[in-house]
BAFIZA-152401 format. One record per residue (C-alpha): residue in three letters; y, z, x. Coordinates in nm, 4 decimals, padded with zeros to 6 digits, always signed. Each point is the difference from the previous one (the first is absolute). Example, Ala and Ser with C-alpha at 12.3 -4.5 7.8 and 13.67 -1.06 7.14 Angstrom:
2
+------+----------+----------+----------+
: code :       c2 :       c3 :       c1 :
+------+----------+----------+----------+
:  ala : -00.4500 : +00.7800 : +01.2300 :
:  ser : +00.3440 : -00.0660 : +00.1370 :
+------+----------+----------+----------+
This chain:
376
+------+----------+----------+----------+
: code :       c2 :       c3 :       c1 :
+------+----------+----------+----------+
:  unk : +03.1043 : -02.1933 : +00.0166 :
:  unk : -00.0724 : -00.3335 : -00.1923 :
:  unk : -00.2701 : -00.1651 : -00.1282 :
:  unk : -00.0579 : -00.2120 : +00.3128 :
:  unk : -00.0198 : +00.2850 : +00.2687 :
:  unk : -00.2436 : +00.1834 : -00.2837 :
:  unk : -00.2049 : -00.2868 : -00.0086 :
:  unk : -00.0071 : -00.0463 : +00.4236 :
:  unk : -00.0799 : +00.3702 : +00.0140 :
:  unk : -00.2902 : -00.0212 : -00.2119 :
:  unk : -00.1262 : -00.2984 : +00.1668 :
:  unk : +00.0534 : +00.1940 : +00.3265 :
:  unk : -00.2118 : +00.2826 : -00.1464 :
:  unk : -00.2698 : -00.2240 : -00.0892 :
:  unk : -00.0106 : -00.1461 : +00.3196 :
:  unk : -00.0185 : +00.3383 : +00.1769 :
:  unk : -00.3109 : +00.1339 : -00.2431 :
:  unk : -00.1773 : -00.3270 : +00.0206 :
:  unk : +00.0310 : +00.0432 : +00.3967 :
:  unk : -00.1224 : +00.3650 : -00.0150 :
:  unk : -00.2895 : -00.0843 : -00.2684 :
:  unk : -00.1493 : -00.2808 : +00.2305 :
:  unk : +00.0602 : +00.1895 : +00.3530 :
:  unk : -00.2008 : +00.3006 : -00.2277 :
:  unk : -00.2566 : -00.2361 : -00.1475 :
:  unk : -00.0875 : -00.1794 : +00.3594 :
:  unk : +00.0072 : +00.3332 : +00.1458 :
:  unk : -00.2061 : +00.1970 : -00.1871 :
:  unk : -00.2009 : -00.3207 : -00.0696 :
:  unk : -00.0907 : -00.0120 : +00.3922 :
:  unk : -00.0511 : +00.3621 : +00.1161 :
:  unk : -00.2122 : +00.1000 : -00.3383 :
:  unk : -00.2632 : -00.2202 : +00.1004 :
:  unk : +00.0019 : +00.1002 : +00.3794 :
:  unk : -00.0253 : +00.3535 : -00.1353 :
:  unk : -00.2502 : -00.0540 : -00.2188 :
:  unk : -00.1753 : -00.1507 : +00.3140 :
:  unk : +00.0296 : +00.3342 : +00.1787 :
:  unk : +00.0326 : +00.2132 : -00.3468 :
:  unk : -00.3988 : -00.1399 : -00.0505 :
:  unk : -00.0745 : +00.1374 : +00.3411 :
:  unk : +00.1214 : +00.3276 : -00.0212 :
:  unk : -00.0997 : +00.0338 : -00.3438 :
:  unk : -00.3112 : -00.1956 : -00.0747 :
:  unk : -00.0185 : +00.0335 : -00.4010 :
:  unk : +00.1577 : -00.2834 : -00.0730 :
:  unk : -00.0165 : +00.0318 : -00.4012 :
:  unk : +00.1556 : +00.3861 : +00.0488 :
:  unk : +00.2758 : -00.1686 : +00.2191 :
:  unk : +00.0704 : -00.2495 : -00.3135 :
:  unk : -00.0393 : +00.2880 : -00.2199 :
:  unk : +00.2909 : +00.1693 : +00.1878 :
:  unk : +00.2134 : -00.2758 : +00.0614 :
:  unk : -00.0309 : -00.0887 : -00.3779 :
:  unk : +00.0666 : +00.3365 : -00.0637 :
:  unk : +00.3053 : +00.0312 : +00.2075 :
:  unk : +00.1091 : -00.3797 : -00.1848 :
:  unk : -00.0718 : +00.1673 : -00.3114 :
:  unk : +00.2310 : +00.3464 : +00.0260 :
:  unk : +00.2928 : -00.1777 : +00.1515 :
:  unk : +00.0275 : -00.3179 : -00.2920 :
:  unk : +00.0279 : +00.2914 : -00.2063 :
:  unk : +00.2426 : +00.1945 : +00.2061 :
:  unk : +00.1797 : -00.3451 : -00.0164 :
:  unk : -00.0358 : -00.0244 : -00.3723 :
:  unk : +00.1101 : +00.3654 : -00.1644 :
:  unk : +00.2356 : +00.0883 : +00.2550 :
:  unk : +00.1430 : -00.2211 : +00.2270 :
:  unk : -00.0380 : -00.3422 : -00.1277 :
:  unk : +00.0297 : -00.3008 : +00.2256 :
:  unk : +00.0007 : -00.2403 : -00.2850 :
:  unk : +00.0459 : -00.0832 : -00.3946 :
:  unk : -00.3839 : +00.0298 : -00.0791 :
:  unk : -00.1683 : +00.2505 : -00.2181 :
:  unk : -00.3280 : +00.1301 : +00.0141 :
:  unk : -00.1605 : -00.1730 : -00.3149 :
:  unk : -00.3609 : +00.1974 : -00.1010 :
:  unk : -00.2630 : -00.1040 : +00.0306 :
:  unk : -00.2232 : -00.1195 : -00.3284 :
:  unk : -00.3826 : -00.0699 : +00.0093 :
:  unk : +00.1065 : -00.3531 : -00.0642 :
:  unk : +00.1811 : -00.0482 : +00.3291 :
:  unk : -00.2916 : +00.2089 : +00.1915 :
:  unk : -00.2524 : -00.2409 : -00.1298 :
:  unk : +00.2241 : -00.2973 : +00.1352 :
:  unk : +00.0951 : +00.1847 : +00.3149 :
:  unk : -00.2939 : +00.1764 : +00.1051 :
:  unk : -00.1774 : -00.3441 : +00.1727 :
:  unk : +00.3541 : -00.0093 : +00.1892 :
:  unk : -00.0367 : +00.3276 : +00.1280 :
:  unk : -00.3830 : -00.0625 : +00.0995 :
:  unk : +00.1003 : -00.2847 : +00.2294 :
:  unk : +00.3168 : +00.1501 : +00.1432 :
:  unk : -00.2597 : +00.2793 : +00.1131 :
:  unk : -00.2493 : -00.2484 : +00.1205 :
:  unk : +00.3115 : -00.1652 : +00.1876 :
:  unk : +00.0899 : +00.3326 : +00.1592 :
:  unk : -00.3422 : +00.1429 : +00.1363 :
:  unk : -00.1321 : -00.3690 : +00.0996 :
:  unk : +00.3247 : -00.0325 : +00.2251 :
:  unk : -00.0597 : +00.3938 : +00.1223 :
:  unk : -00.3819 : -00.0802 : +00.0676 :
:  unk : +00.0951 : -00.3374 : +00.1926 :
:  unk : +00.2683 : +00.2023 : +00.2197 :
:  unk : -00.3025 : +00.2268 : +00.0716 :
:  unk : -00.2139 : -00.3048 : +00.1753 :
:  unk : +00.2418 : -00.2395 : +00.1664 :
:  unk : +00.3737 : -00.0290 : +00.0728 :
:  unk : +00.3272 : +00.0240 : -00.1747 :
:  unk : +00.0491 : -00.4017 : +00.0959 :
:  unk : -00.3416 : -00.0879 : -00.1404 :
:  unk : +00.0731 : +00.1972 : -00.3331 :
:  unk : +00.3082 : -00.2069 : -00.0466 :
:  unk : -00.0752 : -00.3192 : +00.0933 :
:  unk : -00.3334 : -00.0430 : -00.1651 :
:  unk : +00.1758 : +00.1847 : -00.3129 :
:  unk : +00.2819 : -00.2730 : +00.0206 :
:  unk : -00.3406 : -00.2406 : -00.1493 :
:  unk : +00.0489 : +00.1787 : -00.3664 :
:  unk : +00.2690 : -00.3049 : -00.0148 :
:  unk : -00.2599 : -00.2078 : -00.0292 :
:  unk : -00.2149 : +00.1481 : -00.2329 :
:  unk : +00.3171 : +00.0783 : -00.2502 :
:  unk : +00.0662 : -00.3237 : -00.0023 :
:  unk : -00.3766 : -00.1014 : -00.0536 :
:  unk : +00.0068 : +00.2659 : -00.3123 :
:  unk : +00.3566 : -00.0910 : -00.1240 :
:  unk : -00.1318 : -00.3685 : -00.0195 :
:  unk : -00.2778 : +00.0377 : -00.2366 :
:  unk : +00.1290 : +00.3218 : -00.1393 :
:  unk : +00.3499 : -00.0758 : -00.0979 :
:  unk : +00.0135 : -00.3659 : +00.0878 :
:  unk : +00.2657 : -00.0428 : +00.2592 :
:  unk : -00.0301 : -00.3234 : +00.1870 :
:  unk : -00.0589 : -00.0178 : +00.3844 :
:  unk : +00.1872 : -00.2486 : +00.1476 :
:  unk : -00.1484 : -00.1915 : +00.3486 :
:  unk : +00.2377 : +00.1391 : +00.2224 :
:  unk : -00.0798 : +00.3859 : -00.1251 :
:  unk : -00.3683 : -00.0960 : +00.0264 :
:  unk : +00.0430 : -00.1188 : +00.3582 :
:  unk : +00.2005 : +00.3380 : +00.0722 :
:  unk : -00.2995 : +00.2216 : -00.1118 :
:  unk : -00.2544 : -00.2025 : +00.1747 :
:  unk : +00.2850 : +00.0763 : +00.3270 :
:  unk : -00.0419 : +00.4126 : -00.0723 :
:  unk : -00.3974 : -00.0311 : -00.0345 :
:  unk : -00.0308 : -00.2073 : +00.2974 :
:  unk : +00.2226 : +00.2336 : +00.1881 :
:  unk : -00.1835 : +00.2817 : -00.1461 :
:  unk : -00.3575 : -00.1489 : +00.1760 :
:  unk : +00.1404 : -00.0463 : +00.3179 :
:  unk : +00.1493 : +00.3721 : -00.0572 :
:  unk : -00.3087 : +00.1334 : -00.0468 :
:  unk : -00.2130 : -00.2128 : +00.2462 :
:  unk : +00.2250 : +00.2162 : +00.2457 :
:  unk : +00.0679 : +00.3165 : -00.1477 :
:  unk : -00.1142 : +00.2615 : +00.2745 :
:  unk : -00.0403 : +00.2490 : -00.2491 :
:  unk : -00.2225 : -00.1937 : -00.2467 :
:  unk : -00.2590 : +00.2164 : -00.2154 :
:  unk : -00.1866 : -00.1412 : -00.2693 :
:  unk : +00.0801 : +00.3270 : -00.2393 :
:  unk : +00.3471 : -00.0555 : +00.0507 :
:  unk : -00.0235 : -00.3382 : -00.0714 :
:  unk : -00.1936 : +00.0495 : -00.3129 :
:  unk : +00.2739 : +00.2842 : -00.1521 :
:  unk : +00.2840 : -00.2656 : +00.0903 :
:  unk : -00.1895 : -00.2636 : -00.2346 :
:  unk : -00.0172 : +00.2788 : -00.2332 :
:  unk : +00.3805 : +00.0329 : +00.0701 :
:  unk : +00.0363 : -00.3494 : -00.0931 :
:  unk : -00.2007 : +00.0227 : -00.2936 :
:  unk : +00.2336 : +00.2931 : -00.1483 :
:  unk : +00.2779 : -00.1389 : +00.0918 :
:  unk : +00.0081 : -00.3384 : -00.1872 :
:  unk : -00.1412 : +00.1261 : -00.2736 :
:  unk : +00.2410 : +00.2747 : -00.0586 :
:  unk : +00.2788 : -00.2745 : +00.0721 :
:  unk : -00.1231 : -00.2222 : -00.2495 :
:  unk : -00.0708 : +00.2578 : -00.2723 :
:  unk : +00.3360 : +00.1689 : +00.0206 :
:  unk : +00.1687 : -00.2974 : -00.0730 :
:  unk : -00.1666 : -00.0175 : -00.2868 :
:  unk : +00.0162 : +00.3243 : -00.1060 :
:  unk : +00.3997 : +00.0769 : +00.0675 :
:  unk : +00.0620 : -00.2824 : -00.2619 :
:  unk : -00.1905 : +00.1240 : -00.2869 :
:  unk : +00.1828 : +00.2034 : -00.2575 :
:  unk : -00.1490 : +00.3340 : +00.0090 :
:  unk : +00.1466 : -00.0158 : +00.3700 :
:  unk : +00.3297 : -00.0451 : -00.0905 :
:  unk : +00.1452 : +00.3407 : +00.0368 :
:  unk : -00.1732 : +00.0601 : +00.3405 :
:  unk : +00.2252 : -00.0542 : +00.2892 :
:  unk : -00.1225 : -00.0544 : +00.3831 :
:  unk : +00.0560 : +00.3621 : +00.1063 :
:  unk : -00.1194 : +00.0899 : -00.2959 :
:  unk : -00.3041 : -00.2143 : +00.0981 :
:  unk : +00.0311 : +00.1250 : +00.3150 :
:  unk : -00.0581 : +00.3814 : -00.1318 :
:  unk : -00.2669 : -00.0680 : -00.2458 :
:  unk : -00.2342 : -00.2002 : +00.2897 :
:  unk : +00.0849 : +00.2993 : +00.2242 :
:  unk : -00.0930 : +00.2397 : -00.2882 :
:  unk : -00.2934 : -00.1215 : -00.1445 :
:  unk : -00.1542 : -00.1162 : +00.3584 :
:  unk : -00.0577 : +00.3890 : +00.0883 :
:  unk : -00.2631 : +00.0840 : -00.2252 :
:  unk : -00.2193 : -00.3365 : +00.1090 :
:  unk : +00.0601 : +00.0564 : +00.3662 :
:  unk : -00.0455 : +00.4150 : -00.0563 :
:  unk : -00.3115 : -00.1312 : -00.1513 :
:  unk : -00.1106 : -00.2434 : +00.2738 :
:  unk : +00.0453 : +00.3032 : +00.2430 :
:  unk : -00.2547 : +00.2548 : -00.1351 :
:  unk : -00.2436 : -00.2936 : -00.0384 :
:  unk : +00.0045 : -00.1015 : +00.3786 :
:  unk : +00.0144 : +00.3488 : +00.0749 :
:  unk : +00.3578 : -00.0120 : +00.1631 :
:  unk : +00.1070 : +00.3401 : -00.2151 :
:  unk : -00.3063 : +00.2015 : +00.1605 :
:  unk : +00.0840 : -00.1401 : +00.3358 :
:  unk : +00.3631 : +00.0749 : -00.0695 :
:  unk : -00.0365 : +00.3369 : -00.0207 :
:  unk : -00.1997 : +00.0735 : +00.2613 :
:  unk : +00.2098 : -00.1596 : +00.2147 :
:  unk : +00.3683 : +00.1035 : -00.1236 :
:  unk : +00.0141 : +00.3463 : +00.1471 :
:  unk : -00.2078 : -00.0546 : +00.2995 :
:  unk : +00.0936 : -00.3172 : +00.1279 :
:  unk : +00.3017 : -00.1514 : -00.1924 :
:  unk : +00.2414 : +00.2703 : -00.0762 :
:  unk : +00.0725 : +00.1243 : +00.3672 :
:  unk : +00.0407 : -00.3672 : +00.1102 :
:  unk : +00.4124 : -00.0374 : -00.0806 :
:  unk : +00.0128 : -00.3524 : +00.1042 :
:  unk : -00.3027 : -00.0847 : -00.2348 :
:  unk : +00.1848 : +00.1778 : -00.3124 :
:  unk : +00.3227 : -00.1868 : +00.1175 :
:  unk : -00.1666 : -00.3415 : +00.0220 :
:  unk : -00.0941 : +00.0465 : -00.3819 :
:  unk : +00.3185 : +00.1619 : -00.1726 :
:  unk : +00.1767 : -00.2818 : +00.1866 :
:  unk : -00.2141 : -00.2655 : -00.1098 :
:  unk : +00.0450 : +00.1386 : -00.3561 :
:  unk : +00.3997 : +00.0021 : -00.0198 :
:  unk : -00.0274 : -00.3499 : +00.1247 :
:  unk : -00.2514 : -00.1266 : -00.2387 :
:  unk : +00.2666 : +00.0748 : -00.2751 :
:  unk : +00.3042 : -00.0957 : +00.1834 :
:  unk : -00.2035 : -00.3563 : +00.0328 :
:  unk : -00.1169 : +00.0204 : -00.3878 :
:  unk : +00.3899 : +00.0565 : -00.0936 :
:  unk : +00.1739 : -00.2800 : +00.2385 :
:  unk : -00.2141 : -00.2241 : -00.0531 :
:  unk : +00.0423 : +00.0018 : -00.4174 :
:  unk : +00.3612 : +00.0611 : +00.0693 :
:  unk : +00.0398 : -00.3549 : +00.2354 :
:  unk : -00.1975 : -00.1414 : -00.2841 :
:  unk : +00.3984 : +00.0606 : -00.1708 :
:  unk : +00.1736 : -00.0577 : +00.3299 :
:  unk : -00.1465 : -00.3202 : +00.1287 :
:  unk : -00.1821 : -00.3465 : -00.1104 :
:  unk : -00.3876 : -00.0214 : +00.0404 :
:  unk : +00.0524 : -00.2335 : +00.2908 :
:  unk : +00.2249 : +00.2528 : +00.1863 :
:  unk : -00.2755 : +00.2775 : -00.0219 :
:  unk : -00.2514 : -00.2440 : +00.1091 :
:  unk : +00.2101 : -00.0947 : +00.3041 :
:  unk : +00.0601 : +00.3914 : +00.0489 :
:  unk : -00.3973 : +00.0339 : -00.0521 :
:  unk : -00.0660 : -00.2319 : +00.3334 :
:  unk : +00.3090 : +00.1826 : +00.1361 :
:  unk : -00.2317 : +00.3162 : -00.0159 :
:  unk : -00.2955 : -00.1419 : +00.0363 :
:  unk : +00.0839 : -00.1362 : +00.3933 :
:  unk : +00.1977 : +00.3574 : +00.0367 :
:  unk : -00.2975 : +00.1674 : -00.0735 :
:  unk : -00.2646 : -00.1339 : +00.2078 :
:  unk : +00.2382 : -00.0038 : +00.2799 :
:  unk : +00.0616 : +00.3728 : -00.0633 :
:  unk : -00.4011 : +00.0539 : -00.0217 :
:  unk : -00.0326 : -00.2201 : +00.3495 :
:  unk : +00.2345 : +00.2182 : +00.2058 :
:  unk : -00.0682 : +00.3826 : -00.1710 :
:  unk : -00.3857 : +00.0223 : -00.1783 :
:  unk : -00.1719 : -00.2458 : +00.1567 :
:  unk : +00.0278 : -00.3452 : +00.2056 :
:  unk : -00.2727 : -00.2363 : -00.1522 :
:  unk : +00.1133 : -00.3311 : -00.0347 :
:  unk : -00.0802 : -00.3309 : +00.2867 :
:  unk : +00.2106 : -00.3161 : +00.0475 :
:  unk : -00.2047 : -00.1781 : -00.2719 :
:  unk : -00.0013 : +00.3081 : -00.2771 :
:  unk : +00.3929 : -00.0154 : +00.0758 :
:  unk : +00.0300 : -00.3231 : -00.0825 :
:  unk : -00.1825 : +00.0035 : -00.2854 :
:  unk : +00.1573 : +00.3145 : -00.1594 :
:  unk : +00.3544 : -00.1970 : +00.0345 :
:  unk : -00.1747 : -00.3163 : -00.1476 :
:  unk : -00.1754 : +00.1880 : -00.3198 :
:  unk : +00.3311 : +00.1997 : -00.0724 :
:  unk : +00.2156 : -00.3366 : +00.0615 :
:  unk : -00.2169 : -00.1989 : -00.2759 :
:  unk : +00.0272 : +00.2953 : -00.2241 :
:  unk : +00.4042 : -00.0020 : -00.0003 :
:  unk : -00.0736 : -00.4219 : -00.0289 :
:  unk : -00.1533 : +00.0768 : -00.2965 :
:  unk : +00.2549 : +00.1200 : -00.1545 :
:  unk : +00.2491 : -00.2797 : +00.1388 :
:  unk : -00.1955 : -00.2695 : -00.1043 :
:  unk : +00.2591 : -00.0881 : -00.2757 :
:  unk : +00.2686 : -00.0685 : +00.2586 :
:  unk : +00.0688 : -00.3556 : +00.1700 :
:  unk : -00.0686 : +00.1301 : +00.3698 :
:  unk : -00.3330 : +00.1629 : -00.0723 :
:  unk : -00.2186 : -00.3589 : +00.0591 :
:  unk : +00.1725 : -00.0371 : +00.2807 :
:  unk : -00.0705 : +00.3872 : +00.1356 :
:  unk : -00.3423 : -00.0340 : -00.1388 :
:  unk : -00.1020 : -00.3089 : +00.1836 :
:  unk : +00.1984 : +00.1651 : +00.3712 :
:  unk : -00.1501 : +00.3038 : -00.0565 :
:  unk : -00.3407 : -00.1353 : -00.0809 :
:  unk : +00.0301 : -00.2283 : +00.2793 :
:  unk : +00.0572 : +00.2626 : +00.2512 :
:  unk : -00.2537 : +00.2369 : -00.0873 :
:  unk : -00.2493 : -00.2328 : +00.0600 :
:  unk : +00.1423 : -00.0983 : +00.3319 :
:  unk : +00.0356 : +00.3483 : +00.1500 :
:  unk : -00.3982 : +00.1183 : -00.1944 :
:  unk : -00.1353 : -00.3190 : +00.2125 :
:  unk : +00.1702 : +00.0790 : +00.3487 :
:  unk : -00.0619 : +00.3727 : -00.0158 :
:  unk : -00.3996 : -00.0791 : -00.0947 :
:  unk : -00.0823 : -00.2364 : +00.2694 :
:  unk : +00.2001 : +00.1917 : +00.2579 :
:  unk : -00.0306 : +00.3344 : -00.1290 :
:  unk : -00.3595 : +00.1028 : -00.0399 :
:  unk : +00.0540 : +00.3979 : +00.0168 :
:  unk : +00.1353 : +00.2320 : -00.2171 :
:  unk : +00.2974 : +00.1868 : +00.1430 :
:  unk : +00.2269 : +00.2200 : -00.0868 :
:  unk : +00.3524 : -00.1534 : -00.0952 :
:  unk : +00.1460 : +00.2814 : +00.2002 :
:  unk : -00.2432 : -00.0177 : +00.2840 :
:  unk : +00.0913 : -00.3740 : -00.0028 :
:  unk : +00.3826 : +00.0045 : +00.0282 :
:  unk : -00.0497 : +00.2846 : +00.2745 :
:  unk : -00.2245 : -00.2397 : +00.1876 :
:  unk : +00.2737 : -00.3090 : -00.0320 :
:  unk : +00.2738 : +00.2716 : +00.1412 :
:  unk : -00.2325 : +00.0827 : +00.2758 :
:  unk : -00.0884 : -00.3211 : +00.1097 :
:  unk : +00.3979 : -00.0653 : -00.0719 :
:  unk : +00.0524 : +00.2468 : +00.2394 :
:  unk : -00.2859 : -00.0939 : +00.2886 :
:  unk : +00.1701 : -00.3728 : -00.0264 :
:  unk : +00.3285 : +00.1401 : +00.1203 :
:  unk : -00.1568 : +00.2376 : +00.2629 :
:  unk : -00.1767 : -00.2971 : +00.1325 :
:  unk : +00.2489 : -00.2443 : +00.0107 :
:  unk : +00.2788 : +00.3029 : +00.1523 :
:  unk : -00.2763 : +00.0309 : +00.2401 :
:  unk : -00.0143 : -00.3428 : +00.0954 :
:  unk : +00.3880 : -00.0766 : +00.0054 :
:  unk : +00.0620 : +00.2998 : +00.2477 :
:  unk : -00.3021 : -00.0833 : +00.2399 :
:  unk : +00.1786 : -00.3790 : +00.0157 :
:  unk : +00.3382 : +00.1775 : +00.0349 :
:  unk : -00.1343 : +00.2066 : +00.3211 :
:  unk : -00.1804 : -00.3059 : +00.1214 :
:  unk : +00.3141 : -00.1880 : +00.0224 :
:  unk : +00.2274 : +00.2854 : +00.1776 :
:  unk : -00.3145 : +00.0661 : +00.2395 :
+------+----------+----------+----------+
């Protein structure tokens, strides 16, 4: 074999795991949160559930790391220095976590990601005064696209609740700032040994105690108990909705750090609204059907200026910007004045099909009643 069929075999091989990483990363990406929709349901201690799921993260990184390792990295220990530096990481990425479990609790899987598609615009907000990266007029006009979106979203979200609306804002909160500071933070020079698994484990790790923590102090523990052998343990499909939901947390945690190798940032952000439209398709048809003509619309609009904003760099994103933009605004003015009820986007295209289908019963109707006329 020479060098050239060596070197078109491992591009081959490439090809194939970057393939099998994202189908694993969009996969896991879009049933973990639909079974963390059900997993809160049958198993309403949501900081328990992250304390398992955590857990599970936890045990298998270092499966992965002493005896079956996926990748170059090594475990580096962990100093009080790094701690010190890493323990306001860990705080948000546990703020991040419950907020987004706590919002699933109230309103839909749509609503948690389109409103949480509006930490774009606060990162940016942060990264501008924080780090100082400029905000051109075209990215500016994209986020102001995603919150208008976002309004009409929630002007029509049949499933709005003000508590789920507040722990999304907290999701929002969390999630820009834990953006923002770990850019920071994986540049400085104590980090420089610490890989993203590795950043991966310690988050995982050190996240237990604090959410262990926030479960005896709301009482979820004492609850937890009382329920586990009554109620939880002889309910097979409740204990199956969790242990899933737990192998896919860390097959999401692991594909998406190893696509972060794979892929460019803009790929993942294209296979990020890839998921994102997958998903609340998938939570339409199989948890539950929540969305009208106008939420529709909007969700497609918000996620649409969020992959813009990302674009904005490239010569046909005015051009996009100012289409999209314009038709947005046509369709959100036609459906208000001659839409003034909420309906289900389901209930809606079923209603088109039926009156689809009394048209052509009419006009058979009418065509054979002429035909008769004529031979009588």
């Amino acid at each position: 074999m020479n060098d050239q069929d060596t070197d078109q075999s491992t591009t081959e091989n490439v090809k194939t795991k970057t393939i099998l990483t994202l189908l694993l990363y969009c996969i896991s990406g879009s049933l973990l949160t639909i079974l963390n929709k059900l997993a809160i349901v049958a198993f309403p201690f949501i900081n328990l559930l992250l304390v398992l799921q955590n857990g599970v993260t936890v045990i298998l990184l270092l499966v992965n790391f002493y005896f079956c390792p996926l990748t170059s990295e090594r475990l580096p220990p962990l100093n009080f220095t790094v701690l010190k530096i890493w323990t306001p990481i860990v705080l948000l990425f546990v703020m991040m976590l419950t907020s987004s479990l706590f919002a699933l609790k109230y309103v839909s899987v749509p609503t948690v990601i389109v409103i949480r598609n509006l930490s774009t615009i606060s990162v940016a907000i942060l990264e501008y005064f924080v780090i100082g990266n400029k905000i051109d007029s075209l990215s500016i006009g994209t986020l102001f696209g995603m919150f208008f979106g976002a309004i009409v979203y929630a002007l029509h979200d049949l499933t709005f609740s003000i508590e789920g609306y507040i722990w999304l804002c907290v999701n929002i909160i969390g999630t820009s700032l834990y953006q923002v500071y770990i850019k920071k933070v994986v540049h400085m020079p104590e980090m420089k040994d610490i890989g993203p698994i590795s950043m991966s484990y310690y988050n995982n790790l050190i996240s237990l105690l604090i959410l262990f923590l926030l479960a005896c102090i709301m009482g979820e523990l004492k609850s937890f108990l009382l329920y586990f052998q009554s109620i939880f343990l002889p309910k097979i499909k409740s204990v199956c909705i969790v242990f899933l939901s737990c192998i896919l947390g860390f097959a999401l945690s692991t594909s998406a750090f190893a696509l972060n190798k794979l892929i460019s940032p803009t790929s993942i952000m294209v296979a990020n609204n890839v998921n994102k439209f997958a998903l609340i398709i998938l939570s339409e048809m199989f948890v539950q059907s929540t969305l009208d003509l106008t939420a529709s619309i909007a969700t497609i609009f918000v996620l649409f200026y969020g992959w813009l904003y990302s674009q904005t760099k490239e010569t046909f994103a005015k051009s996009l910007f100012i289409l999209a933009t314009i038709i947005f605004v046509v369709l959100y003015t036609a459906l208000k004045f001659q839409r003034p009820t909420n309906t289900n986007i389901f209930s809606e295209l079923t209603s088109i099909k039926q009156i689809h289908t009394t048209f052509l019963s009419n006009f058979t109707k009418t065509y054979i009643d002429k035909k008769n006329k004529r031979v009588a």
